[in-house]
GUMIBA-380565 format. One record per residue (C-alpha): residue number from 1; residue in three letters; x negated, y, z. Coordinates in steps of 0.25 Angstrom, whole numbers, padded with zeros to 4 digits. Each point is the difference from the previous one (the first is absolute). Example, Ala and Ser with C-alpha at 12.3 -4.5 7.8 and 13.67 -1.06 7.14 Angstrom:
2
pos: 1 code: Ala X: -0049 Y: -0018 Z: 0031
pos: 2 code: Ser X: -0006 Y: 0014 Z: -0002
***
This chain:
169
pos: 1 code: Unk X: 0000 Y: 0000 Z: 0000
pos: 2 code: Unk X: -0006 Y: 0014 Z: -0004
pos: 3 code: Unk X: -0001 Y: 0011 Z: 0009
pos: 4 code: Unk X: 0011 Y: 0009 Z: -0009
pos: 5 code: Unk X: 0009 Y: -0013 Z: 0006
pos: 6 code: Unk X: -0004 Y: -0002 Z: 0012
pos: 7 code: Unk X: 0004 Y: 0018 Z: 0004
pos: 8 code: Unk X: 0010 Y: 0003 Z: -0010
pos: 9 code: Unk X: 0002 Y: 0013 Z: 0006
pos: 10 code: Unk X: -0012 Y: 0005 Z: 0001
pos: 11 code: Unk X: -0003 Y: -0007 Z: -0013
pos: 12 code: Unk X: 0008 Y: 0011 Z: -0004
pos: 13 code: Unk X: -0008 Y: 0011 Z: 0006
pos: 14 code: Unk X: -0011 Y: -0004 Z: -0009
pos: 15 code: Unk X: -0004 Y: 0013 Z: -0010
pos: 16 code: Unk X: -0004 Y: 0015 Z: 0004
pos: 17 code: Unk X: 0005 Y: 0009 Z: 0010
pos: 18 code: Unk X: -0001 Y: 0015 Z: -0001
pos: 19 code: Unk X: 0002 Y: 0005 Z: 0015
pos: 20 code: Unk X: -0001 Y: 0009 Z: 0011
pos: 21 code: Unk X: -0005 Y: -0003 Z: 0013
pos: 22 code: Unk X: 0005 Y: 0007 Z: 0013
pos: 23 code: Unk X: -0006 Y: -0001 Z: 0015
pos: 24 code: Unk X: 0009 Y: 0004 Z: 0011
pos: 25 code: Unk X: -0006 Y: 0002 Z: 0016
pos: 26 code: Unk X: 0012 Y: -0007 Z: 0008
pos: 27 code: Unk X: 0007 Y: 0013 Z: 0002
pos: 28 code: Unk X: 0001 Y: 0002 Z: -0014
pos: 29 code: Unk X: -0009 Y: 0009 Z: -0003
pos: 30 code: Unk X: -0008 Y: -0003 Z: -0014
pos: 31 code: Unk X: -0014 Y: -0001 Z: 0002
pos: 32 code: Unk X: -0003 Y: -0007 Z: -0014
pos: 33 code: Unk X: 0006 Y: 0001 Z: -0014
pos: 34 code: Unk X: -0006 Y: -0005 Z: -0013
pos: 35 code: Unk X: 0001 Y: -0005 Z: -0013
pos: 36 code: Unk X: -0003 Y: -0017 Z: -0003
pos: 37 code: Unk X: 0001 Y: -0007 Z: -0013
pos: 38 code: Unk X: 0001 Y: -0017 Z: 0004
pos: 39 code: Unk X: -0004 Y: -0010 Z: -0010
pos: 40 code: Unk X: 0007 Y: -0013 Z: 0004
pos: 41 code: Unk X: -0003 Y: -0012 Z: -0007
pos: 42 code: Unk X: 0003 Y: -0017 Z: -0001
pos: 43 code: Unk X: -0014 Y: -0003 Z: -0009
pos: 44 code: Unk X: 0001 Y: -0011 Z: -0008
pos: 45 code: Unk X: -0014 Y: -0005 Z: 0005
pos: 46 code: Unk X: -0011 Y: 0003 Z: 0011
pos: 47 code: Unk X: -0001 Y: -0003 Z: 0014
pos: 48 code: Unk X: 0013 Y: 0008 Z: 0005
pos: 49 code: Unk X: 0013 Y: -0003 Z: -0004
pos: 50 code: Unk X: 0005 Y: 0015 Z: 0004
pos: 51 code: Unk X: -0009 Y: 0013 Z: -0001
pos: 52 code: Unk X: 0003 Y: 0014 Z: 0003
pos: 53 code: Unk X: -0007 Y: 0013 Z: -0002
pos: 54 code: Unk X: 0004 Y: 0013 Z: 0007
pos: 55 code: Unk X: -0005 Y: 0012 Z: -0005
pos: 56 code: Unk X: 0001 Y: 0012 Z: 0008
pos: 57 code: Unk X: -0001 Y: 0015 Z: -0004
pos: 58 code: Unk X: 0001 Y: 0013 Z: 0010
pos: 59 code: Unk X: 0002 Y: 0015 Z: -0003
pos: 60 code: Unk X: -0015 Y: 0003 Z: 0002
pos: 61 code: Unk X: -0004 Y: -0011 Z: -0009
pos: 62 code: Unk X: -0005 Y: -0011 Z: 0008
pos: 63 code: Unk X: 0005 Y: -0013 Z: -0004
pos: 64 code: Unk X: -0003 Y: -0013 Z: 0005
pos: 65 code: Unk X: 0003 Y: -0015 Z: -0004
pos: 66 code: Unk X: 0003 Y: -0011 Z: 0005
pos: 67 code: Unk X: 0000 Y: -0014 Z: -0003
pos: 68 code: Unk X: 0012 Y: -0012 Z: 0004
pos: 69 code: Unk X: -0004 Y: -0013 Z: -0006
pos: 70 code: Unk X: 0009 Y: -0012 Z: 0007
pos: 71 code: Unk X: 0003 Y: -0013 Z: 0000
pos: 72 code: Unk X: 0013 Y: -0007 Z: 0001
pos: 73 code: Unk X: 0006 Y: -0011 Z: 0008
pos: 74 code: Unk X: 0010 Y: -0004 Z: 0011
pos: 75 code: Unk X: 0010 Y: 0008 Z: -0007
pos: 76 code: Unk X: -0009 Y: 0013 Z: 0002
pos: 77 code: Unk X: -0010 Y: 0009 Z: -0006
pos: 78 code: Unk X: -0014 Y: 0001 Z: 0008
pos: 79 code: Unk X: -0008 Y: 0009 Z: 0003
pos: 80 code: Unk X: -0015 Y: 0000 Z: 0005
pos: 81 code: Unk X: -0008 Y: 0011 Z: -0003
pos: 82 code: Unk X: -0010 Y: 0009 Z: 0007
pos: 83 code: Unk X: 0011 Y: 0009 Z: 0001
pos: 84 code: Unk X: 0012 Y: -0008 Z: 0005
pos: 85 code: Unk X: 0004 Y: -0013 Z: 0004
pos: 86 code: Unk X: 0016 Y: -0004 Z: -0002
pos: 87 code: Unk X: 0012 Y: -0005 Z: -0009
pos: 88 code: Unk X: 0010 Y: 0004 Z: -0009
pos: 89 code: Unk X: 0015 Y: -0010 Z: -0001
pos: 90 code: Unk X: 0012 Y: 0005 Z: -0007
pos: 91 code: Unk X: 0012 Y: 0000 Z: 0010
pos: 92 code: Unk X: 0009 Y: -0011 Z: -0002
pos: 93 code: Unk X: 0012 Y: 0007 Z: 0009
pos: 94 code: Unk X: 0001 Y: 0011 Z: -0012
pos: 95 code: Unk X: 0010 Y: -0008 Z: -0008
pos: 96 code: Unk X: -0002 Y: 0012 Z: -0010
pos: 97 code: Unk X: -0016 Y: -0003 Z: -0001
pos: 98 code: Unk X: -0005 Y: 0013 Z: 0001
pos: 99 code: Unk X: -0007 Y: 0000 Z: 0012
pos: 100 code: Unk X: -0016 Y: -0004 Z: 0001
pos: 101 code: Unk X: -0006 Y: 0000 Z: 0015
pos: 102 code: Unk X: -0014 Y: 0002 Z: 0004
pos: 103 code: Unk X: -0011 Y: -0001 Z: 0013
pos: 104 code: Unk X: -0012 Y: 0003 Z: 0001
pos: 105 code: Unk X: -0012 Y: 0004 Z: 0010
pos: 106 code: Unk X: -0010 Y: 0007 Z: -0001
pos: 107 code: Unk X: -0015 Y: -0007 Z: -0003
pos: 108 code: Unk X: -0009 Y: 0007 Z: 0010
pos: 109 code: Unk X: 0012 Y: 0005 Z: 0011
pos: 110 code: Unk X: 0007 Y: -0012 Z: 0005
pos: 111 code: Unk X: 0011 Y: 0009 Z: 0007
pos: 112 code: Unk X: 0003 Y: 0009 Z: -0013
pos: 113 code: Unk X: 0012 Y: -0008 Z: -0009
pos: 114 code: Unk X: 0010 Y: 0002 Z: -0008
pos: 115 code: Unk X: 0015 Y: -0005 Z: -0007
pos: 116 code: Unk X: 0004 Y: 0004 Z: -0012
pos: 117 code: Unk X: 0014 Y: -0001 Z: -0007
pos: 118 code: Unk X: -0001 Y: 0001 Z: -0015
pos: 119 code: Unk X: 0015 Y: 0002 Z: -0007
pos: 120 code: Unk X: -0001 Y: -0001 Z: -0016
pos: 121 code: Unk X: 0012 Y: 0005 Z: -0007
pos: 122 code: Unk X: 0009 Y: -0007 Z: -0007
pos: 123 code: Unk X: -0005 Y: 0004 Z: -0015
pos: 124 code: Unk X: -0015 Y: -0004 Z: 0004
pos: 125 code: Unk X: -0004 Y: 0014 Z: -0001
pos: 126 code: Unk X: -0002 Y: 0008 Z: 0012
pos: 127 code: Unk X: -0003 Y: -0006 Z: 0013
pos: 128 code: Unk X: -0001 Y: 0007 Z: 0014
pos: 129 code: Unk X: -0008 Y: -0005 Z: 0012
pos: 130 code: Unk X: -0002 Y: 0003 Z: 0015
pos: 131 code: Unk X: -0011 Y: -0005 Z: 0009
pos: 132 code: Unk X: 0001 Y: 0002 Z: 0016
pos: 133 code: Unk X: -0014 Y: 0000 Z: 0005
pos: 134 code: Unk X: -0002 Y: -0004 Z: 0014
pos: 135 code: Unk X: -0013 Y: 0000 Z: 0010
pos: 136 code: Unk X: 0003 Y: -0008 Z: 0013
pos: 137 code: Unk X: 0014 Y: -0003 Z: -0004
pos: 138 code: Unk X: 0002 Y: 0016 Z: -0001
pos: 139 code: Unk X: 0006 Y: 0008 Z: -0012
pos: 140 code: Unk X: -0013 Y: 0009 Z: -0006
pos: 141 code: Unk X: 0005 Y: 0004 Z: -0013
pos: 142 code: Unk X: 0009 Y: -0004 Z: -0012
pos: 143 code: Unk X: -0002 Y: 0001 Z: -0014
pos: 144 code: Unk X: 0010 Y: 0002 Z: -0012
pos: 145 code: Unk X: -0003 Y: -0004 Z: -0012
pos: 146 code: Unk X: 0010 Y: 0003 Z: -0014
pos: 147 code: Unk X: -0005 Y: -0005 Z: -0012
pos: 148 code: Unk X: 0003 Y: -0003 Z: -0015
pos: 149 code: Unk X: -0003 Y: -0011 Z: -0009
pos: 150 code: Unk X: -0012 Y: 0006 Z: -0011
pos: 151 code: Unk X: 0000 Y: -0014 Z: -0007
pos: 152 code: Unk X: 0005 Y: -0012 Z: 0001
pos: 153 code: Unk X: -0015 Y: -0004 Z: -0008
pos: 154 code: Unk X: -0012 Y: 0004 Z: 0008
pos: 155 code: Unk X: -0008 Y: -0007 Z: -0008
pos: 156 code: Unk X: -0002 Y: 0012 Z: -0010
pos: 157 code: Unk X: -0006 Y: 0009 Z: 0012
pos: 158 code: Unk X: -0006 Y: -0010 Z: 0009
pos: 159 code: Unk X: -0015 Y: 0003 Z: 0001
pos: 160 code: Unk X: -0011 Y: 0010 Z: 0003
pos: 161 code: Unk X: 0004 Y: 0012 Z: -0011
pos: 162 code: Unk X: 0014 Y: -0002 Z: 0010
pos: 163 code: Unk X: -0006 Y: 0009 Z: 0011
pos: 164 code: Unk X: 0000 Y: 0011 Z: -0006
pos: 165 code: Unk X: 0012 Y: 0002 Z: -0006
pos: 166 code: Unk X: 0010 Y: 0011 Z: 0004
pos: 167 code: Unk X: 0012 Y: -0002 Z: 0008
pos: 168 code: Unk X: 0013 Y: 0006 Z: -0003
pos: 169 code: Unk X: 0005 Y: 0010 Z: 0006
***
């Protein structure tokens, strides 16, 4: 059974997303805004079965990017990188399947982790997600993230010249 069969749902989240990014204190308050462009992709071949590239582009021109590969089984996406270490599952209980969830810690801060919620809507081509962040079983932040489907083929832009192409506005 392929990956794509294994995660219908998040199968269907494979492709490029064009996004923003915004950090909130847990008051409120926004402490972080900018702008992402994820690649997310099922390769045919290769080590990983998933693979996701965040890039990330703020205001005052720094960018960053960050790197996602995972592997696939018990009915979830892994994750163990030098960044994180966690899982991804779709959520049976959402008889519309729409709903992805996520948990992660932190590599390097044992008390730092995070949920996630990803909603996809229904014609595949915007999805919103927010992640709860919690040090020591207390709130620390959220983020909100909305973002529209570029491409359902990121094959085209997959690749170093990849980095420096501008986001939309």
């Amino acid at each position: 059974m392929s990956a794509k069969q294994m995660l219908p749902l998040l199968s269907k989240h494979e492709g490029v997303w064009d996004g923003w990014y915004r950090h909130y204190d847990p008051n409120g308050k926004m402490i972080d805004e900018h702008k992402s462009r994820l690649v997310c992709r099922f390769p045919e071949s290769g080590p990983y079965p998933y693979h996701q590239t965040n890039y990330y582009s703020w205001p005052d021109g720094k960018t960053e990017v960050r790197d996602f590969p995972a592997q696939i089984h018990d009915g979830r996406m892994w994750f163990d990188n030098d960044l994180i270490k966690g899982w991804a599952a779709e959520v049976p209980l959402d008889d519309l399947n729409r709903t992805v969830m996520l948990y992660w810690k932190r590599k390097g801060d044992d008390n730092l982790y995070l949920y996630e919620m990803i909603q996809l809507s229904d014609d595949g081509q915007a999805r919103h997600r927010v992640w709860h962040w919690y040090r020591d079983g207390r709130i620390v932040s959220r983020t909100l993230i909305d973002e529209q489907r570029v491409s359902h083929e990121w094959r085209g832009i997959d690749g170093p010249t990849f980095v420096g192409d501008p986001l939309p506005a």
